[in-house]
N, C-alpha and C positions, 0 to 999 in steps of 0.2 A: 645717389642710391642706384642699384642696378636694380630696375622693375621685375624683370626676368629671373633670379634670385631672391628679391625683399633682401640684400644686403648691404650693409654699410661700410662702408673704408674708412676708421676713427684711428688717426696717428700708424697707420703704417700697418693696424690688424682690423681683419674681419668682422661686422658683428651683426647682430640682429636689430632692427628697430628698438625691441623692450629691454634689450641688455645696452645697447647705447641710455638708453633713459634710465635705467637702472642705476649705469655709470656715472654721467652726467648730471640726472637729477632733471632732466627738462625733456619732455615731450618730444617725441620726432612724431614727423607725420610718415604716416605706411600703408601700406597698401594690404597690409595682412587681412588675412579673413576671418568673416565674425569667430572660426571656432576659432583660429592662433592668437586673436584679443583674448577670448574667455579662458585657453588653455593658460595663456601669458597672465593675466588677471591672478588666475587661480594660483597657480607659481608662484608668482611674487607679493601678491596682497593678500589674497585669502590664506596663505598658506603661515603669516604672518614672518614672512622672510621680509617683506619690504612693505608694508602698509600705507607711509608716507608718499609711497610713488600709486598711490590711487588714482590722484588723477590723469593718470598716463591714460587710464581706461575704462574710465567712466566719464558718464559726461553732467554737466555739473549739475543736475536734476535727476536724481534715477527714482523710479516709483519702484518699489520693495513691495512685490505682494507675499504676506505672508500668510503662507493655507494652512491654516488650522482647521479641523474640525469643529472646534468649537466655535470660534469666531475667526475668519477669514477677516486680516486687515492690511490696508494699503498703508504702508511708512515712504515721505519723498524722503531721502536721502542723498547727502552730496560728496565729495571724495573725502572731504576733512572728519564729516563725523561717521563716514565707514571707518577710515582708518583708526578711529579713537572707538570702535565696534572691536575692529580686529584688535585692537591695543587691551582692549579688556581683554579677551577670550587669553589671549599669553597672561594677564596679570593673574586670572584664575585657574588659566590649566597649564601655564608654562611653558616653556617651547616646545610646541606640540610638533606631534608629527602628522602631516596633511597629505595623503595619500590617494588623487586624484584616478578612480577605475574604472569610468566608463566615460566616454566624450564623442559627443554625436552632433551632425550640425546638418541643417535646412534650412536652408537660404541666410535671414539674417537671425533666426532663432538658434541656438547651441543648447543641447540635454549635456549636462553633468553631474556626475554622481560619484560623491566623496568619501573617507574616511578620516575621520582625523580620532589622534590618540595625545593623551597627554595626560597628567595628574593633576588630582584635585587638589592645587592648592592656593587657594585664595577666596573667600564667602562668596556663595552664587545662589541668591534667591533665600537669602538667612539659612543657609544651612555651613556652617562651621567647615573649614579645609579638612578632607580626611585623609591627606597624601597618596591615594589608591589612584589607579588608574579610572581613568574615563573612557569611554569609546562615543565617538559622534558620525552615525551616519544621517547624510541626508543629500537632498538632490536638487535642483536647481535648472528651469532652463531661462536662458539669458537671451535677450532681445540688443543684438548690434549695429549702432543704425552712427553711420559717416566715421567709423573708427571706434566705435566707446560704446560702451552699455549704455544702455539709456531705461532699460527696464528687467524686473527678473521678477520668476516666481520659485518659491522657495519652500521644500518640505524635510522638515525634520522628523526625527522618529522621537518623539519628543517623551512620549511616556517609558520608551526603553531608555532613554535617558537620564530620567527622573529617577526610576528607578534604580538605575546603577548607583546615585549621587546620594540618598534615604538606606540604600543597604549599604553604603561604603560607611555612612555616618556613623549608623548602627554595629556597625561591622569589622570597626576600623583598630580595637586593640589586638594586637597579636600579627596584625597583617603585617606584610611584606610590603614595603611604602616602595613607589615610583627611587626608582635611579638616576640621577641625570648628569 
């Protein structure tokens, strides 16, 4: 690895730490910084392009605070059943599109903040697929400690959500259904 770059020489080309592990399928150790873990994270797992390569960047304990207003609660979390987290979110909104637009970082904490789009097609919360589009924002700052996440707190927009998913139901003869 050349420190001075964070690059790798893998058969004769170029690559990055996550895109070796990508390829490979195993872990490199790197020297990246907590945002290029969380931007890299988000790429490839969150965005459900590669979800099984979780544990490239998490580490194998991550505490999930998730901030609700109503009840705020801590979920431990490991790489295997994030990935089967993110494996649901495709099985109900299908190959989503995850459009990461803001990313900020302080020391080993990272602020990000997401979009993802996809259609409703698969039951989420007993409500019936309405094939319409979804919109998911929400935001996250992520705590990177020796290469890997090891904690996050997480805010959804949860009731603009809700309600997109209760009027699609409602809503859903006559619409113009998701394309893919």
């Amino acid at each position: 690895m050349n420190i001075s770059t964070g690059l790798l020489f893998f058969r004769g080309f170029i690559a990055t730490p996550a895109a070796l592990a990508a390829v490979t399928g195993q872990a490199v150790a790197s020297s990246a910084s907590p945002k290029e873990v969380v931007q890299d994270f988000l790429n490839q797992v969150r965005s459900g392009k590669a979800p099984d390569q979780s544990g490239n960047y998490l580490a194998s304990i991550v505490l999930a605070h998730q901030i609700n207003s109503e009840n705020e609660t801590t979920v431990a979390r490991n790489p295997e059943d994030y990935a089967a987290h993110v494996k649901d979110f495709k099985r109900i909104y299908g190959d989503f599109n995850f459009e990461i637009k803001q990313l900020l970082a302080d020391g080993d904490h990272v602020y990000a903040r997401w979009k993802q789009t996809g259609c409703h097609i698969g039951s989420a919360d007993g409500i019936a697929p309405s094939g319409l589009p979804v919109i998911e924002i929400a935001s996250a700052v992520y705590r990177v400690v020796d290469g890997k996440i090891s904690e996050y707190w997480i805010q959804l927009d949860r009731k603009g959500f809700d309600f997109q998913i209760e009027a699609n139901a409602k809503n859903s003869q006559g619409k113009i259904r998701c394309v893919r």
